[in-house]
C-alpha positions as CSV (number, residue, x, y, z in Angstrom):
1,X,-23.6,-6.1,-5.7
2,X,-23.0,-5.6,-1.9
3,X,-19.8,-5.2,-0.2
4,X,-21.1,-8.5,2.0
5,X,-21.2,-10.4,-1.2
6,X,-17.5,-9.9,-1.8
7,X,-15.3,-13.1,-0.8
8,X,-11.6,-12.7,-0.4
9,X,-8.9,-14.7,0.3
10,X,-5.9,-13.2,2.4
11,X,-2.3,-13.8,3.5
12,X,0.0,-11.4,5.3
13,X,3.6,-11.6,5.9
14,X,6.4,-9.4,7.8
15,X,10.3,-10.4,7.6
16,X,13.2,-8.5,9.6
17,X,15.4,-9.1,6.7
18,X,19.2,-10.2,7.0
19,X,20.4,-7.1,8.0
20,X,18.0,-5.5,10.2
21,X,17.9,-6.1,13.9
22,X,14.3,-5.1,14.4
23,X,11.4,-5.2,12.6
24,X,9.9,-1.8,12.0
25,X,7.2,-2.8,9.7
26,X,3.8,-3.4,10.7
27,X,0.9,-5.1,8.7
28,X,-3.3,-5.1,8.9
29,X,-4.9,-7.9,7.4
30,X,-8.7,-7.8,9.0
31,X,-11.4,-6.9,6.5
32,X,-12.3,-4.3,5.1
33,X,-8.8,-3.2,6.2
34,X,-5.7,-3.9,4.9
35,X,-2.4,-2.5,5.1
36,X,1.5,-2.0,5.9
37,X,3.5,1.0,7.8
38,X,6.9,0.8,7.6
39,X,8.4,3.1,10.6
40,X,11.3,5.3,10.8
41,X,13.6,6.6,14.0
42,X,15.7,3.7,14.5
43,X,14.8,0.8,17.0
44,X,11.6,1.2,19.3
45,X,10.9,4.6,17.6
46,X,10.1,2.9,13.9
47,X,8.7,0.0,15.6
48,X,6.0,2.3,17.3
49,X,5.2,4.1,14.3
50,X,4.4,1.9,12.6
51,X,2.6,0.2,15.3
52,X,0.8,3.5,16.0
53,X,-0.4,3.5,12.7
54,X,-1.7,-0.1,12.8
55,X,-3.8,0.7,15.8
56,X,-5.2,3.6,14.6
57,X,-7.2,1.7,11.7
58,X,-7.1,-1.6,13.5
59,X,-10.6,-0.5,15.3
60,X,-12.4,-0.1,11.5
61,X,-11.8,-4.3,11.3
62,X,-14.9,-5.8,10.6
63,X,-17.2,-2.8,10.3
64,X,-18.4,-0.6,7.2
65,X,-16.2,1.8,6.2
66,X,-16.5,5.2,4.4
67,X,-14.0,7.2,2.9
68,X,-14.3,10.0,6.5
69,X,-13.6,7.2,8.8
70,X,-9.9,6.3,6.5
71,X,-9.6,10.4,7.0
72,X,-10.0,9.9,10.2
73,X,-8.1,7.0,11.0
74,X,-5.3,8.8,9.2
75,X,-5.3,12.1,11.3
76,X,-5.5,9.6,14.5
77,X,-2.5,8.2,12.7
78,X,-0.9,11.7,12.4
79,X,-1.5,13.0,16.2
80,X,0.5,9.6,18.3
81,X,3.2,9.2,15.7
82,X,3.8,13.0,15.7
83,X,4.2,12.6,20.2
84,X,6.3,9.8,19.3
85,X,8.7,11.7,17.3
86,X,8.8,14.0,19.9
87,X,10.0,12.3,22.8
88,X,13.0,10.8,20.0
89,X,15.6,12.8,19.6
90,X,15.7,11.0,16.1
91,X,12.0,11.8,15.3
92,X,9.9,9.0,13.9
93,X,7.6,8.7,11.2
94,X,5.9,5.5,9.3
95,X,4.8,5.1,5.8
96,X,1.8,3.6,4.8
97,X,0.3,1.8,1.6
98,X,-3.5,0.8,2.5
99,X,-6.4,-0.7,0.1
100,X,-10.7,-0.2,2.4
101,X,-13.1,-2.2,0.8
102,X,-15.9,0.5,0.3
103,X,-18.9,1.1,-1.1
104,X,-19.6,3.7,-4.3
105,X,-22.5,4.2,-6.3
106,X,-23.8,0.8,-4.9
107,X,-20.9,-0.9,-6.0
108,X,-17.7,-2.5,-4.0
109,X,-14.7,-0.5,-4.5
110,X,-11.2,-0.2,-3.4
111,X,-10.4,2.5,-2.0
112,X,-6.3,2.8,-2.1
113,X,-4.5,5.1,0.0
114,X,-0.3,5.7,0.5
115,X,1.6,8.3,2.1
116,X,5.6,7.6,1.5
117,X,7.0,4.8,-0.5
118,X,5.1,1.8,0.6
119,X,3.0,0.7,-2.7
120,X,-0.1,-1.2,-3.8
121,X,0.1,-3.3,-6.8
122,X,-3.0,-5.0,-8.9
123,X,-2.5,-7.9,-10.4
124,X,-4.7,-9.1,-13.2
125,X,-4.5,-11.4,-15.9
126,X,-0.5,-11.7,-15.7
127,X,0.1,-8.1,-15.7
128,X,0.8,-5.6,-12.8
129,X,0.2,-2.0,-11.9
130,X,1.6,-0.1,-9.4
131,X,-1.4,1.6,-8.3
132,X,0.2,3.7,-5.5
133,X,2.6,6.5,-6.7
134,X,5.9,6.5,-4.4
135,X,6.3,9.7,-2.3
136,X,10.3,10.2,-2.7
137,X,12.9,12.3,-4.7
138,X,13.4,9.7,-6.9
139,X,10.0,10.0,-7.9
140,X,9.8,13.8,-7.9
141,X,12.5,14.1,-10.2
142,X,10.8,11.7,-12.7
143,X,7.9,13.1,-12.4
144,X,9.7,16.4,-13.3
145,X,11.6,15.3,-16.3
146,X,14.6,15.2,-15.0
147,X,15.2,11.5,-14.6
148,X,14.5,8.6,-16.8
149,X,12.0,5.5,-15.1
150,X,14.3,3.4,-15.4
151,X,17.5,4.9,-14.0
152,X,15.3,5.3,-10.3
153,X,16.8,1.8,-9.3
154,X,20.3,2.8,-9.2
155,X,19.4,6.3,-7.9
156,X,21.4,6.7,-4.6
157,X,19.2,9.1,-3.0
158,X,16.2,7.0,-4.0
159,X,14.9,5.8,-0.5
160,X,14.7,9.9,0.7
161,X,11.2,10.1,1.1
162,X,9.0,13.3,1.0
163,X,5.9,12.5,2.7
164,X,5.1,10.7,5.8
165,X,2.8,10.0,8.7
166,X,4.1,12.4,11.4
167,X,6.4,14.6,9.3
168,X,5.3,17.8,8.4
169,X,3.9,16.6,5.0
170,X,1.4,13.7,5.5
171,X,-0.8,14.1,3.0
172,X,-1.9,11.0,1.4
173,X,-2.8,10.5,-2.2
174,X,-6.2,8.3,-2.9
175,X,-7.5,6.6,-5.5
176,X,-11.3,4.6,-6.0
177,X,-10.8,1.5,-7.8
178,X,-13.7,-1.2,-8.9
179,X,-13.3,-4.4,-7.0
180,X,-13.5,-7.3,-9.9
181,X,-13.3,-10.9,-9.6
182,X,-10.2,-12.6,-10.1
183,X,-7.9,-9.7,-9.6
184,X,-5.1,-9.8,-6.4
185,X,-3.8,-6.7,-4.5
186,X,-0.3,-7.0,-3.2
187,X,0.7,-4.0,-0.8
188,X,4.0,-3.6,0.3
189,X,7.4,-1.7,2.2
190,X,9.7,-1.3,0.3
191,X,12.0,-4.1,1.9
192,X,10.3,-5.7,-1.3
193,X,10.0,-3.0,-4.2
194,X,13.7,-2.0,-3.5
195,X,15.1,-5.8,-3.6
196,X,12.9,-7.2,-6.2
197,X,12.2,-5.8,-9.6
198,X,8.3,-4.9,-10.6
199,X,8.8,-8.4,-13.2
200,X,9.7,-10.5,-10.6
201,X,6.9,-9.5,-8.3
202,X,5.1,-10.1,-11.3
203,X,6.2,-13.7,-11.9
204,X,5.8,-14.6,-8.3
205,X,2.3,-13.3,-8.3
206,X,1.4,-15.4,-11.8
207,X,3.0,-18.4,-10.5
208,X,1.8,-18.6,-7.1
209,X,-1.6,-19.8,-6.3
210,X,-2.7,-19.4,-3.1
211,X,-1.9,-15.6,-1.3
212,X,0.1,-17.5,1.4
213,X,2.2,-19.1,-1.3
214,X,2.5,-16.0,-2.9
215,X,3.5,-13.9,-0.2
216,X,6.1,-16.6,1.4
217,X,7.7,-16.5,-2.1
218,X,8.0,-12.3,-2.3
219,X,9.7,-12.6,1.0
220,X,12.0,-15.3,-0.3
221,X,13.0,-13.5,-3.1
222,X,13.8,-10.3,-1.3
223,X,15.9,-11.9,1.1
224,X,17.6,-13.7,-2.0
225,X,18.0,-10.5,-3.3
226,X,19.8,-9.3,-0.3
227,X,17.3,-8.6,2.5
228,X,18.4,-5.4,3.2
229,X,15.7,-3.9,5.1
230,X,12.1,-5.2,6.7
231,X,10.3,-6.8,4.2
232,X,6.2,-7.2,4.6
233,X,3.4,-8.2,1.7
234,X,0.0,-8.3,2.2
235,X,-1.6,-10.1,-0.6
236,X,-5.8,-10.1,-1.5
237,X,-7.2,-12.5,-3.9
238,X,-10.9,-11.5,-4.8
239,X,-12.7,-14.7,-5.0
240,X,-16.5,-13.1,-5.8
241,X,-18.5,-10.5,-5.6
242,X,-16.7,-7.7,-7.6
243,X,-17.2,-6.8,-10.9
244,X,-16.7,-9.8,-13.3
245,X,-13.4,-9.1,-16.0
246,X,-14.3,-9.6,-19.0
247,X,-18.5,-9.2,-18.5
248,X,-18.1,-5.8,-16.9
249,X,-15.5,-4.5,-18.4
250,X,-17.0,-1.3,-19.9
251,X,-18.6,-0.4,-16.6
252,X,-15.3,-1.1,-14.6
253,X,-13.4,0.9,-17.1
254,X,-15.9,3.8,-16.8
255,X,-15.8,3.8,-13.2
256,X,-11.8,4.0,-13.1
257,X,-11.5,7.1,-15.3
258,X,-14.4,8.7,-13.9
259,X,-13.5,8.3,-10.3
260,X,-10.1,7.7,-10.5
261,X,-8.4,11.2,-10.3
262,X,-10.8,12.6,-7.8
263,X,-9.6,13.7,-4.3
264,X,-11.0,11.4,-1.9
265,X,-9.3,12.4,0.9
266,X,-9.5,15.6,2.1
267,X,-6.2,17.5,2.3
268,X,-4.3,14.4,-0.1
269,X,-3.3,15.5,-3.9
270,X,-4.1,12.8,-6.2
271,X,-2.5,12.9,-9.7
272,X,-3.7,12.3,-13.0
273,X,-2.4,8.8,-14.0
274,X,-3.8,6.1,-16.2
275,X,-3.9,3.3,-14.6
């Protein structure tokens, strides 16, 4: 298996919402490299971030990529959205959810990536998991013990976030996950997560064929929910050339648990989840 024998079929979507002005979300959909920033400072500040952080990965579009240049990429990241939030009175920052299709151990991977509360999801054989873990109090105090999971969607505070690109804390976590046939990524702001429960995103995913269906039906249903904020999906079928479910089962399972809690990235902090 090569990474030029994986085939993937791609849709990409970004929606100012219903009660936005602007759209500070910005989305990269260009193999091996995909992703979405959602920006913060308020009009022309957000929208930069974000933007910044686009076009610091947007030159790793159709080349091979290793796990130093997403470092890199990240740090170039950093550096413009930290002289934007300088010249703001405001600040700025961005968060980021991103999935590289890389190579490890001769194998294609996945190599996931967020910093704040933007999230990548898997999707595979009707069920979803939130791959990403949200950077944000909401999620600290459940990962503490002091809240329950399920009271973090009527939290008040829950869209503080704790880390971002251009804040002082920009670490980002990483995770190495086996590309296999048939499964979809969805990566997302969280004009999405915060409208639309995980089942629903579920459903739509199951239901929908095509990623352009797909993602024109997660947008719908977050501006049915309310469309409070930006909404943007980016949604990644693999067609081929990934580890076959079912076949290699063993050897993708193997490959999760023995990669998956590594630091990839230097400076991130990944935790120890099952996924």
């Amino acid at each position: 298996m090569t990474l030029s024998s994986v085939v993937l079929n791609v849709a990409a979507l970004s929606d100012t919402g219903l009660k936005r002005a602007a759209n500070e979300d910005s989305v990269l959909a260009a193999a091996p490299i995909f992703l979405v920033a959602d920006g913060m400072g308020g009009h022309e500040a957000g929208d930069r971030a974000s933007a910044a952080v686009v076009d610091a990965f947007a030159p790793l579009s159709g080349t091979a990529v290793g796990i130093d240049d997403i470092r890199i990429a990240l740090g170039r990241a950093a550096a413009v959205v930290e002289a934007i939030a300088a010249a703001h009175r405001q600040g700025a920052g961005s968060t980021v959810a991103g999935a590289a299709l890389v190579e490890h151990e001769g194998v294609p991977h996945w190599l996931i990536f967020n910093v704040g509360d933007s999230r990548v999801y898997r999707h595979q054989a009707n069920e979803l998991v939130q791959l990403t873990v949200d950077h944000s109090l909401g999620q600290e105090l459940v990962d503490a013990g002091e809240m329950r999971p399920e009271d973090l969607a009527t939290f008040p505070q829950r869209n503080i976030i704790t880390r971002a690109i251009g804040a002082t804390d920009s670490a980002a976590d990483s995770w190495l996950v086996p590309v296999v046939d048939g499964e979809r990524l969805l990566l997302c702001s969280d004009g999405l997560s915060g409208e639309v429960s995980d089942e629903a995103i579920r459903a739509t995913l199951t239901m929908c064929g095509r990623p352009e269906t797909a993602a024109a039906a997660l947008i719908r249903r977050a501006l049915q929910a309310g469309g409070r904020d930006n909404v943007s999906v980016v949604v990644v079928d693999v067609v081929s050339g990934g580890l076959r479910a079912g076949r290699d089962d063993d050897t993708a399972g193997r490959l999760a648990v023995s990669i998956g809690t590594e630091t990839m990235l230097e400076g991130t902090t990944v935790p120890v989840r099952a996924r």
